[in-house]
C-alpha positions in Angstrom: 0.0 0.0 0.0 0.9 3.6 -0.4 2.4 5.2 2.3 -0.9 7.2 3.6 -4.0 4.8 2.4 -7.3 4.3 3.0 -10.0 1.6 3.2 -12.4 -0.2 5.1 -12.2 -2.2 8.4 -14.3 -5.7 7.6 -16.0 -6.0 10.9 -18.2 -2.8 10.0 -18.2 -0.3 7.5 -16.0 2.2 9.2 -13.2 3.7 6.9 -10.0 3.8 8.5 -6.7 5.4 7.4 -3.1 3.6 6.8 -0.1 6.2 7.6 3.2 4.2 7.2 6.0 5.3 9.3 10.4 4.5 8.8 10.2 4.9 12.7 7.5 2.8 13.7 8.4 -0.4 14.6 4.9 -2.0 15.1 1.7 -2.0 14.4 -0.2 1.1 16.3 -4.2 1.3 15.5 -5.4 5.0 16.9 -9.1 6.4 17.2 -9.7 10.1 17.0 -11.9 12.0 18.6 -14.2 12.0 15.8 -13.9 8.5 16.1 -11.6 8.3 12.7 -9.7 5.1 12.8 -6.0 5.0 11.7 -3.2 2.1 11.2 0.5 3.8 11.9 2.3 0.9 10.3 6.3 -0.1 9.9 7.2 0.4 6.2 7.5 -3.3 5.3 4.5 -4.5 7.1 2.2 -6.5 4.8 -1.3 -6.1 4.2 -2.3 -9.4 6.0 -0.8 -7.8 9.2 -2.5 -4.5 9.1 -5.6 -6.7 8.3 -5.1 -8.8 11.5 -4.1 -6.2 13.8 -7.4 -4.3 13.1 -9.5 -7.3 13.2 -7.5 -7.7 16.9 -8.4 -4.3 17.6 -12.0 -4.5 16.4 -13.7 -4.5 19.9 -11.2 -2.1 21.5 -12.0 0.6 18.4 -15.5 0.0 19.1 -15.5 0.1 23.0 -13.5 3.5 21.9 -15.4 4.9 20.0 -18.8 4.3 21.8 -16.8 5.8 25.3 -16.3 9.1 23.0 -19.6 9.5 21.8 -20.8 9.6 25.0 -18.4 12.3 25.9 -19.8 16.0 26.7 -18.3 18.1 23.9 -16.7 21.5 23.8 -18.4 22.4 20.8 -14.9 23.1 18.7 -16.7 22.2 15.0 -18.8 25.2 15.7 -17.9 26.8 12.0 -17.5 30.8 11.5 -15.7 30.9 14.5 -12.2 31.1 16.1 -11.3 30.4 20.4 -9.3 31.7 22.4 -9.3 30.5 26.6 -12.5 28.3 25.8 -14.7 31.5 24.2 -15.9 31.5 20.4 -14.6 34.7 18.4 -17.2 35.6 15.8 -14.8 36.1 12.6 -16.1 38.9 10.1 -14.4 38.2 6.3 -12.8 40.9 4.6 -10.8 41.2 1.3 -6.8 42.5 2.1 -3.8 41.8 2.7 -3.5 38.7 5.3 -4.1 39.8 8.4 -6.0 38.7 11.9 -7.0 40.8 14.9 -8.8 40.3 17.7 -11.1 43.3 19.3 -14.0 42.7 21.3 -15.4 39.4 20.7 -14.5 39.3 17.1 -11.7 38.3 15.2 -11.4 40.1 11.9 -10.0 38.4 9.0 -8.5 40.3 6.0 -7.3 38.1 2.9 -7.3 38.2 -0.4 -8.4 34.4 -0.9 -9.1 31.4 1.7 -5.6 29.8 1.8 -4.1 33.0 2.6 -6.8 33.5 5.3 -5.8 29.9 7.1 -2.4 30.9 7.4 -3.3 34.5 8.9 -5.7 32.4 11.5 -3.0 29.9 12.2 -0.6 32.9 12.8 -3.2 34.4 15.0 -3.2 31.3 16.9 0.5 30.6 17.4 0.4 34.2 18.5 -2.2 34.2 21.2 -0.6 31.0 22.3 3.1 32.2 23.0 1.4 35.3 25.0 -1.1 33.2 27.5 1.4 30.6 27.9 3.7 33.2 28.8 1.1 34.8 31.5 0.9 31.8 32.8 4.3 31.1 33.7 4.8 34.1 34.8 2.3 33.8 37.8 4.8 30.9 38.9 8.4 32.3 37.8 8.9 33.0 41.8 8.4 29.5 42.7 10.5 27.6 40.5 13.8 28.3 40.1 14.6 28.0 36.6 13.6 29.9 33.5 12.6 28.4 29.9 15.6 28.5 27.4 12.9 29.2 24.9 9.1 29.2 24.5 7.7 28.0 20.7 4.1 26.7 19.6 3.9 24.4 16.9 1.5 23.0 15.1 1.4 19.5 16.9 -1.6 16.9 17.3 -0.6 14.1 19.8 0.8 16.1 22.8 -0.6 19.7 24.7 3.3 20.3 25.9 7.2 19.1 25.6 10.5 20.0 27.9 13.0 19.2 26.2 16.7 18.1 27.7 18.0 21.8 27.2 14.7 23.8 28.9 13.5 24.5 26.2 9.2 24.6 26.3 7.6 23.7 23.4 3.5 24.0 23.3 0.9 23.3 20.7 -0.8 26.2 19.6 -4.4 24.3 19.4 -4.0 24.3 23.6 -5.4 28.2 23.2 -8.5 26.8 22.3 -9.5 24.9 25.5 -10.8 26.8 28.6 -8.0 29.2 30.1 -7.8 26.7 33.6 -6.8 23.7 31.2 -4.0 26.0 29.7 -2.6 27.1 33.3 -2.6 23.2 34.1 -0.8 22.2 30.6 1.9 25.5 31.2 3.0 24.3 34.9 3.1 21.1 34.0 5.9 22.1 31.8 6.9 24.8 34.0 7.8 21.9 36.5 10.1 19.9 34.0 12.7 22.2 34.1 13.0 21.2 37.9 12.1 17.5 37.3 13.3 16.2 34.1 11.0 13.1 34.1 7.3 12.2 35.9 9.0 11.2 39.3 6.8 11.8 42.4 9.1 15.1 42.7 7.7 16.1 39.9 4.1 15.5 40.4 4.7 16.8 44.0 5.7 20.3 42.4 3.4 20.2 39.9 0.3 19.7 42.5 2.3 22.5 44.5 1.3 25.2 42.1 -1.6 23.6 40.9 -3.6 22.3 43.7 -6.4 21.5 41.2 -4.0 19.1 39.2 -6.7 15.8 39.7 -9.1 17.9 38.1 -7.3 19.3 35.2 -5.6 15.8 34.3 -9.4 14.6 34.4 -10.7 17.3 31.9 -8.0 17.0 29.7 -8.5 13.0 29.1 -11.6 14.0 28.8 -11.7 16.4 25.9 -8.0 16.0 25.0 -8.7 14.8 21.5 -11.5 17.3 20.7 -8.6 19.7 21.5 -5.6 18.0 19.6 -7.9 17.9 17.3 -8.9 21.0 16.3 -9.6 22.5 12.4 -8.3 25.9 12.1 -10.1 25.7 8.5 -13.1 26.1 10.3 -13.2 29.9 11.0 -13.0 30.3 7.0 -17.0 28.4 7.3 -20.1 30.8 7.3 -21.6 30.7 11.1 -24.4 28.9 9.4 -22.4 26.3 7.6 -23.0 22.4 9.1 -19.5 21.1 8.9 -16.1 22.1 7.2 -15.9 22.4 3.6 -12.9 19.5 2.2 -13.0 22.2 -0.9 -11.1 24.8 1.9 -9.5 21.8 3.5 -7.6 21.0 0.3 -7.0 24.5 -0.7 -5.4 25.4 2.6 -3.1 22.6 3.0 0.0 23.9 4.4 2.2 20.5 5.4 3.2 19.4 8.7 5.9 20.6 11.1 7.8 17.8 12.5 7.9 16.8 16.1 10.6 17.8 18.5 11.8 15.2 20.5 10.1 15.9 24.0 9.0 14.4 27.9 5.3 14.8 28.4 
């Protein structure tokens, strides 16, 4: 198969997608939020394998994907709209050079086409996720004594946060979208690897030291972690009215991925 494929799993009518990976070294079957199915698979793993592996998986992707339907939702597919700290930002169009800004409850959107909007809203995002990540950590500096080598937000789907061996804080710019208490949690949790480099009870110790709601937080974010992670920026582009994203807008605004930095969680 090609190296990003799709089909059918044969135990229902589900479509599932195959990503094929030089650094996987197994079979890994993964269910979205949305309840999309995906095989990351080795590059020489046959198709009987992939076949097996998600008839294996069948009544785990099922349990799965029943346990997220029953989830309360955030709401993130509401088109028309952009969030920042939990709260929608109406987004009025306009025709210009690429621009976002936020004022009052709106975020207006000047572009002279739709891919050049995306990339205006994605540098929005990144933007408004370096400054409350920053507030954040500020309210702490006092209490832990080290300081970040660097702060960046990239555009990252399987993990909120990273530390990486040199201090260095690393965030993904969809965490702006969940309510401002989950992006304090996500912030000091990171804040507190650049005292404890790993997930020792040190660490956790610290972590519930600044945090005291910590429980909590860790709670709400397996709970609507993948609604967050993930997130379609191509959804502001929709009219408020509009049902579900357009794939004529996904395909036009395709922009690649960034890689992942190696990180701790």
């Amino acid at each position: 198969m090609a190296p990003h494929a799709t089909g059918r799993v044969g135990y229902n009518p589900h479509v599932y997608a195959i990503r094929r990976s030089a650094r996987a070294r197994r079979i890994r079957v993964t269910v979205a939020h949305d309840g999309q199915v995906t095989v990351v698979a080795p590059l020489r793993a046959g198709d009987r394998a992939i076949t097996r592996a998600l008839h294996e998986a069948g009544p785990w992707i099922e349990r799965t994907r029943l346990r997220l339907a029953s989830v309360p939702r955030l709401g993130l597919d509401r088109p028309g709209v952009v969030w920042q700290r939990g709260r929608p930002l109406h987004v009025i169009r306009e025709v210009g050079s690429p621009r976002a800004e936020s004022d009052d409850g709106v975020l207006v959107l000047r572009a002279p086409d739709d891919a050049a909007a995306l990339r205006a809203v994605l540098r929005w995002y990144r933007s408004a996720c370096l400054a409350i990540v920053r507030a954040h950590l500020g309210e702490v500096r006092d209490r832990i004594d080290a300081d970040p080598a660097r702060i960046t937000a990239r555009d990252t789907r399987t993990r909120f946060g990273s530390c990486n061996a040199h201090g260095a804080l690393s965030f993904s710019w969809r965490l702006v979208v969940a309510p401002d208490e989950l992006i304090h949690h996500v912030a000091l949790h990171e804040a507190a690897h650049l005292v404890h480099h790993d997930h020792s009870q040190g660490f956790w110790d610290l972590l519930t030291a600044l945090d005291p709601t910590t429980p909590l937080r860790r709670a709400e974010l397996r709970r609507h972690g993948g609604e967050i992670l993930g997130y379609d920026a191509s959804l502001a582009l929709l009219p408020a009215d509009a049902t579900r994203a357009s794939a004529a807008i996904r395909s036009a605004c395709s922009l690649g991925s960034i890689a992942l930095a190696s990180s701790r969680t």
